[in-house]
C-alpha positions in Angstrom: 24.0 35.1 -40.6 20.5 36.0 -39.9 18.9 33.3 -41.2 21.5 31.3 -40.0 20.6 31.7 -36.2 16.7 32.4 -37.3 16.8 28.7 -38.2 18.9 27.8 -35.3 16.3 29.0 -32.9 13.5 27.1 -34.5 15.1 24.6 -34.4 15.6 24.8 -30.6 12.4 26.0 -30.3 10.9 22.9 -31.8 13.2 20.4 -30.2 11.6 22.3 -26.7 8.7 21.9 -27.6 8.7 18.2 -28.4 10.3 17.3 -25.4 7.7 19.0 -23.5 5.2 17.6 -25.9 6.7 14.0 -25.0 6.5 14.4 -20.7 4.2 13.4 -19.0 3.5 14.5 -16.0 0.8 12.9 -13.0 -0.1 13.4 -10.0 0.3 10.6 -7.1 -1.9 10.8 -4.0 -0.9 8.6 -1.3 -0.8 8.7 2.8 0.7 11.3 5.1 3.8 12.2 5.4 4.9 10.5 8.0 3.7 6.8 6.8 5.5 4.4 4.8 3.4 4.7 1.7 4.0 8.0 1.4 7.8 6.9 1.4 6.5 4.3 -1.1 5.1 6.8 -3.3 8.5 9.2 -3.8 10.1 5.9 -4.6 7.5 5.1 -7.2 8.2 8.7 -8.4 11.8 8.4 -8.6 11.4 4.8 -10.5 9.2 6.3 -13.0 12.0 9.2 -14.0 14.8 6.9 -13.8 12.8 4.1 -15.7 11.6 6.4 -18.7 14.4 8.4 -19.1 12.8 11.7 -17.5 9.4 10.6 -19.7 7.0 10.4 -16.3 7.4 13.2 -13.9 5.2 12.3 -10.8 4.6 14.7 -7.9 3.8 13.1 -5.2 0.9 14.6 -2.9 0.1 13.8 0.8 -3.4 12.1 1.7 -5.2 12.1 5.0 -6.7 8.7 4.0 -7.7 6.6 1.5 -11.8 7.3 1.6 -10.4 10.5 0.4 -8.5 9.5 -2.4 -11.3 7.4 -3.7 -13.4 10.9 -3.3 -11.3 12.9 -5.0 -11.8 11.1 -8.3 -15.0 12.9 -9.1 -12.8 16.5 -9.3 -9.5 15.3 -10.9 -9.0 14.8 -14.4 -6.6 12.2 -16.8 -3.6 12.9 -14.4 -4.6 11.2 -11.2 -3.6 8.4 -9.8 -4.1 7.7 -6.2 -3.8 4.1 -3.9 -6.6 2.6 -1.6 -7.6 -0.9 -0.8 -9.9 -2.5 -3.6 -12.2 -2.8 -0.9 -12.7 0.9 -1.1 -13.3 1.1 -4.7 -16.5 -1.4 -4.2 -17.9 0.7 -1.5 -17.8 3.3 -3.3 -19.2 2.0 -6.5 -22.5 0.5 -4.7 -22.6 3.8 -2.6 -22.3 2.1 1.2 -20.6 2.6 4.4 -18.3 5.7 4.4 -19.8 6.6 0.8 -23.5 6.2 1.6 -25.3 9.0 0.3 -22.3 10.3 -1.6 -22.4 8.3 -4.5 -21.3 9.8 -7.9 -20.8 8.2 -11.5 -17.5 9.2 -10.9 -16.4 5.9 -9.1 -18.2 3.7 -12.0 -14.4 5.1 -14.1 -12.1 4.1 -11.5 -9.4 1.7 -13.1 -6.9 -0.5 -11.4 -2.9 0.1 -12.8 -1.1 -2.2 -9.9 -0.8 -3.6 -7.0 1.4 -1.8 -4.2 2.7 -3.6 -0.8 -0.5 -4.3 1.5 -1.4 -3.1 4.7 0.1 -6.6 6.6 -1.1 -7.1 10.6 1.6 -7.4 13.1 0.9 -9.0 17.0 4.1 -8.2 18.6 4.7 -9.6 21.9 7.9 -9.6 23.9 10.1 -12.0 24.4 9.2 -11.7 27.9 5.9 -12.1 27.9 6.0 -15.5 27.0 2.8 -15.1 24.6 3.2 -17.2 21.2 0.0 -17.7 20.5 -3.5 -15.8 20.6 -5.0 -17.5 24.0 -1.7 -16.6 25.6 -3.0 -12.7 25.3 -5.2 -12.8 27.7 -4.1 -11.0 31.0 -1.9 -9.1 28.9 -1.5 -5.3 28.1 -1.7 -4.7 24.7 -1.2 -1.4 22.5 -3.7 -0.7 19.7 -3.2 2.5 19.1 -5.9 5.3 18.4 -7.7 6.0 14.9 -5.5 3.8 12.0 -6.7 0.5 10.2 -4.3 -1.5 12.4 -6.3 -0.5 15.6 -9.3 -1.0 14.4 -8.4 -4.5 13.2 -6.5 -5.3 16.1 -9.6 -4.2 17.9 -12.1 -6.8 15.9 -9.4 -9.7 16.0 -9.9 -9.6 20.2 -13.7 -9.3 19.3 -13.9 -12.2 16.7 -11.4 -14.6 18.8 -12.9 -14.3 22.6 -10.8 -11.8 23.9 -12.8 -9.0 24.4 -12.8 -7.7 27.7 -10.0 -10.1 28.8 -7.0 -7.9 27.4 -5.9 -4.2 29.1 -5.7 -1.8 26.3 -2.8 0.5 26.6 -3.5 4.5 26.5 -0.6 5.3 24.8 0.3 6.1 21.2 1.6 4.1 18.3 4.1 6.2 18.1 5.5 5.1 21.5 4.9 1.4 21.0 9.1 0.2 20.9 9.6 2.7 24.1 7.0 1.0 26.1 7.6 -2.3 25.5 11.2 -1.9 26.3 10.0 -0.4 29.7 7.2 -2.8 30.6 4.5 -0.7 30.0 3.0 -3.1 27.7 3.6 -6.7 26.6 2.4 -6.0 23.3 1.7 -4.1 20.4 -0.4 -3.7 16.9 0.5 -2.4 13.9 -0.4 -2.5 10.2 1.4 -1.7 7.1 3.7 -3.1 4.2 6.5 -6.0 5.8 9.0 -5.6 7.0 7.6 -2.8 9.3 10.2 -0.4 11.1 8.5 -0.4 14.1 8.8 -4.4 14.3 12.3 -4.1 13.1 13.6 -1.9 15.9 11.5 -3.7 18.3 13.0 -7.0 17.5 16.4 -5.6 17.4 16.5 -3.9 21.0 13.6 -5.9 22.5 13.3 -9.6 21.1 9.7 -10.0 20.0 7.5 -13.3 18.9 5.1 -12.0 16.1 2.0 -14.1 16.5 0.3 -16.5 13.5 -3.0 -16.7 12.8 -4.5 -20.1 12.2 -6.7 -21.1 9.1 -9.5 -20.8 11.4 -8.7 -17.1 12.1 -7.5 -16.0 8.8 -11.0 -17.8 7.4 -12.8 -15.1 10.3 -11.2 -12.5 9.8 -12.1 -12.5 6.4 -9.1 -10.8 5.4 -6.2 -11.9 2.8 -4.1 -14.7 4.1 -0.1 -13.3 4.1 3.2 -15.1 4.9 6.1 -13.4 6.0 9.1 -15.4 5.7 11.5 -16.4 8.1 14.2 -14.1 8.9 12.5 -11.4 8.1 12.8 -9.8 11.3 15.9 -10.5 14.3 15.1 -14.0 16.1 12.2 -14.8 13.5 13.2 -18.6 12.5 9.9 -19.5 10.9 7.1 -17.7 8.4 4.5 -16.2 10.2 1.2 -16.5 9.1 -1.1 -13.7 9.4 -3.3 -11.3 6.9 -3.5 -8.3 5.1 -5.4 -6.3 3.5 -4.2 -5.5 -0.6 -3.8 -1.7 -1.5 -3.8 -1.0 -5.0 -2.7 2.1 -7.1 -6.0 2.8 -9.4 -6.5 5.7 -12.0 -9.9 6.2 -14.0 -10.9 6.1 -17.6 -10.2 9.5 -18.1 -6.3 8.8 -18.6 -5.2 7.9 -22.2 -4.1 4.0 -22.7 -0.5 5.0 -23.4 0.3 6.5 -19.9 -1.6 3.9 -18.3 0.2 1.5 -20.3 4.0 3.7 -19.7 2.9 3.6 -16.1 2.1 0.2 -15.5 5.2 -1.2 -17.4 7.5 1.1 -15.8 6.6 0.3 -12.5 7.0 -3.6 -12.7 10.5 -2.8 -14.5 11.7 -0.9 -12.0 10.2 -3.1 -8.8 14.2 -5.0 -8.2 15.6 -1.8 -8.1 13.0 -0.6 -5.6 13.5 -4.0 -3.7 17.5 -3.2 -3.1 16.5 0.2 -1.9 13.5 -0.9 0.8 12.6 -4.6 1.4 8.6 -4.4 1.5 8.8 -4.6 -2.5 10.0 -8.1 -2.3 6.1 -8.7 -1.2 4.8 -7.5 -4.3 4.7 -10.0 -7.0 2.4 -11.4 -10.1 0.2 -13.2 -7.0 -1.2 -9.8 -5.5 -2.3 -9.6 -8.7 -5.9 -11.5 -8.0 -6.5 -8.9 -4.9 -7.3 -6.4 -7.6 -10.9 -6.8 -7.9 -12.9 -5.4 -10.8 -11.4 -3.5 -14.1 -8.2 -2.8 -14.9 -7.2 0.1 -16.9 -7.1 -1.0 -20.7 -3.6 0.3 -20.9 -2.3 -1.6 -18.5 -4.3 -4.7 -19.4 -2.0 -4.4 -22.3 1.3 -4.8 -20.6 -0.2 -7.5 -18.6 -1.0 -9.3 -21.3 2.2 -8.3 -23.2 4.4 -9.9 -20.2 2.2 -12.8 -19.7 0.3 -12.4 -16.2 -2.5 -13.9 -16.1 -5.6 -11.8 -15.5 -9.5 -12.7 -14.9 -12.2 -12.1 -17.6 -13.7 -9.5 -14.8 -10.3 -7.8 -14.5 -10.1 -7.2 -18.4 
């Protein structure tokens, strides 16, 4: 009888063991709390213990920013994955802007795994403002918010089209954005971040709202990625609107081993439909955000890319 349970409990012991031998387990660093990629990351979490059976366990931490993300590389080891616009990544490589003085080998290891819904640019107007185009903004009071990449874009749009000066800047937070406009305090607002946004949504729905295109001309100064939003997309929207965005991609670094990279990678393209039915902004992401990812990606999941057939750039392998 001894030996009997003496082997039963190595055999448990070992069957513990390999399981915990078999998880892996990484770390996800995102956007606050109260953002929608930080909603984006639990769901990536979620996808990738449902989609390998329990395999990937990723906890999901809270980020006051991108630049921070990319800065946190030089302390973190083979478990850390983390999203920020490729944009980012180059800065921080060449040591420039935000990262001047600050450089570190570090950021020479950064890999990309995949692309995540971008950062998209809405100029909501009410339906009572009459504005459908860019010119028609002037006169107007618009909401840009304080501190986020959507006010600071919105901010260089009324720079690079003539508008400077000619539009009334609202004092009032993003936060409150649907609440003034259905008051009249403004005729307008800005916001930025992956379509359809929830903001835009309510506003449409209690409001009515024209979401302004950019032309070719605009999207070709802004310098930014061109972005369609289809119609219907939002309550009253009959047509696409044309506007830009900037990509955000989910990047790791050299230090983590090909096979979670590669477990990763494939999980999280298997599991994007049943992200989609859950929250619509992953019906953006698709095998043509793939070419916003500039520089490496990780050799793991160049391997699943190559395994499902997307097509990637020599400077991407």
């Amino acid at each position: 009888m001894r030996n009997i349970l003496t082997g039963a409990l190595c055999a448990v012991t070992l069957a513990l063991g390999a399981s915990a031998q078999a998880e892996t387990r990484v770390t996800y660093k995102s956007a606050k709390t109260t953002s929608s990629y930080y909603q984006m990351a639990v769901q990536i979490a979620e996808a990738m213990k449902a989609g390998s059976n329990g395999d990937i366990i990723v906890t999901v931490e809270e980020s006051q920013g991108s630049v921070q993300n990319v800065m946190e590389v030089r302390a973190r080891g083979g478990d850390y994955v983390f999203t920020t616009p490729p944009v980012l990544v180059r800065l921080a490589k060449g040591g420039k802007a935000m990262f001047e003085g600050k450089g570190d080998p570090a950021f020479d290891e950064i890999r990309a795994l995949f692309p995540i819904p971008s950062l998209t640019m809405h100029f909501v107007m009410s339906s009572g403002s009459g504005v459908t185009d860019f010119a028609g903004l002037e006169g107007k009071t618009i909401l840009l918010g304080k501190g986020s990449f959507g006010a600071r874009e919105g901010a260089k749009y009324l720079k690079l089209f003539g508008l400077e000066g000619k539009v009334t800047i609202a004092d009032v937070e993003l936060s409150g954005a649907v609440p003034a406009l259905k008051n009249g305090q403004i005729d307008g607002f800005v916001t930025a971040g992956s379509f359809p946004a929830p903001n835009v949504i309510e506003a449409a729905a209690s409001t009515g709202v024209h979401v302004l295109s950019l032309n070719d001309d605009q999207i070709a100064t802004s310098k930014r990625a061109r972005l369609v939003i289809p119609a219907g997309t939002y309550a009253g929207q009959d047509n696409d609107i044309i506007t830009t965005s900037l990509p955000v991609v989910a990047y790791t670094t050299t230090k983590m081993d090909d096979d979670t990279a590669y477990a990763l990678t494939k999980t999280y393209w298997e599991s994007k439909a049943s992200m989609g039915a859950a929250a619509a902004w992953w019906d953006g992401v698709d095998q043509g955000l793939m070419g916003h990812i500039k520089g490496k990606i990780h050799p793991g999941a160049v391997r699943y890319y190559i395994e499902a057939g997307f097509e990637l750039s020599d400077a991407q392998k």
